[in-house]
C-alpha positions as CSV (number, residue, x, y, z in Angstrom):
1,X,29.2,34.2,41.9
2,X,30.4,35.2,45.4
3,X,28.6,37.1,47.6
4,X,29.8,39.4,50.5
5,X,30.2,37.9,54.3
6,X,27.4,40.2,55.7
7,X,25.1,39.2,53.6
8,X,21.8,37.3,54.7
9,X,21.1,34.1,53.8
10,X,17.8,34.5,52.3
11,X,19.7,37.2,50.1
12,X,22.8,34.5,49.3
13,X,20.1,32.3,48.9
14,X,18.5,34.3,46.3
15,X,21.8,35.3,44.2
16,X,22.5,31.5,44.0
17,X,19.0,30.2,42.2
18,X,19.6,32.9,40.5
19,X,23.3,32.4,38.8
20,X,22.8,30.9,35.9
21,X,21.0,34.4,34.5
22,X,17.8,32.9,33.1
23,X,14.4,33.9,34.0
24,X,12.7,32.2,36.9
25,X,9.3,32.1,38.4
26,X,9.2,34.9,41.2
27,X,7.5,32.5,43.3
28,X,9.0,29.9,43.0
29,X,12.3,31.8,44.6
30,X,10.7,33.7,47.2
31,X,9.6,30.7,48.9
32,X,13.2,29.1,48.8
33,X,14.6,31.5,49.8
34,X,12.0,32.5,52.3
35,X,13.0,28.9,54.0
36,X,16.0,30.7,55.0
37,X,14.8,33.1,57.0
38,X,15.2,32.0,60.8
39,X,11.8,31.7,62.5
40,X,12.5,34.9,64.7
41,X,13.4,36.7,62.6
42,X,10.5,35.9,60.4
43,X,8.4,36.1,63.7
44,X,9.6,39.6,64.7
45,X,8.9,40.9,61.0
46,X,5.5,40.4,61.0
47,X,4.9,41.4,64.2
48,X,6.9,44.8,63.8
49,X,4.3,45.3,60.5
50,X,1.2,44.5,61.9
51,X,1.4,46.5,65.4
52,X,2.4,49.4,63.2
53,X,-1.3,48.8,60.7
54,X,-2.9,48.4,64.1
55,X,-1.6,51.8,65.5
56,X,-1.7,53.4,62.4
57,X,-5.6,52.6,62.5
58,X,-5.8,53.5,66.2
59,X,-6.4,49.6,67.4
60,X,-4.1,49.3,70.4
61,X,-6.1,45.9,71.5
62,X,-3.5,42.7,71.8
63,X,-3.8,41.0,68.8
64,X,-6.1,37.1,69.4
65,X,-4.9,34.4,69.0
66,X,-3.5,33.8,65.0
67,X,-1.5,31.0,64.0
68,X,2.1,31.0,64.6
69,X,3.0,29.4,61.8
70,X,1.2,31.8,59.6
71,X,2.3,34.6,61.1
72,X,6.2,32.9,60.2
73,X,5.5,32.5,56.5
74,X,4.1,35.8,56.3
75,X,7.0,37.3,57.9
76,X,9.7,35.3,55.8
77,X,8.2,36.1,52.9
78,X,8.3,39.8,54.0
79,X,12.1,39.4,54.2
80,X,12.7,38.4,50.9
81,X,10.0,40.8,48.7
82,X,12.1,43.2,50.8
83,X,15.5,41.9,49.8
84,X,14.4,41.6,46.3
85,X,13.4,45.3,46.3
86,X,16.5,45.7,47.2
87,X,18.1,43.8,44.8
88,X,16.2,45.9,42.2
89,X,16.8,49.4,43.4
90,X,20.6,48.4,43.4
91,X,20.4,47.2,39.5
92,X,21.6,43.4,40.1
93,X,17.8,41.8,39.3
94,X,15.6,42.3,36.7
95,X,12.2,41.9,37.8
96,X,9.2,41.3,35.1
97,X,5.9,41.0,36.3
98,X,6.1,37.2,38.0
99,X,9.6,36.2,36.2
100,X,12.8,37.5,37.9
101,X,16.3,36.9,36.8
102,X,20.1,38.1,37.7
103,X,21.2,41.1,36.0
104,X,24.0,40.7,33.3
105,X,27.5,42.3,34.9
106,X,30.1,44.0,32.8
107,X,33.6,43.0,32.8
């Protein structure tokens, strides 16, 4: 399967473990694919969320001191739930409870 130029790689990443059209561990694919996601990227995502809980709760203290790394991971995987959502909403994944698989196309 081919996937359009503008797509991102956690995205192409995602279409290609899922190809072959069998079930597969939702986990287990968000975290590949999640190790696509460029640390910036990841980085600004998490960021972006968590200012907006703070302000949304009226905290507008600097946040102290959290672990980079964390903060990386949380925002990958942020990326790719979101790219999976939109996966979904589109029709091209089937998503099961913990189990997620490529939807069946036409010809």
């Amino acid at each position: 399967m081919t996937s359009p130029a503008n797509t991102t790689p956690w995205t192409a990443e995602l279409l290609a473990r899922l190809a072959d059209g069998a079930w597969h561990p939702l986990e287990a694919v968000v975290v590949a694919a999640a190790a696509k996601v460029p640390p910036g990227v990841a980085y600004r995502e998490a960021e972006r969320d968590r200012r907006a809980k703070a302000a949304a709760r009226g905290n507008t203290r600097p946040r102290s001191g959290s672990d980079e790394v964390a903060v990386v991971t949380v925002g990958a995987r942020r990326k790719v739930i979101g790219a999976v959502g939109k996966l979904r909403r589109r029709g091209r994944v089937d998503v099961d409870g913990d189990r997620i698989r490529l939807r069946e196309t036409t010809p």
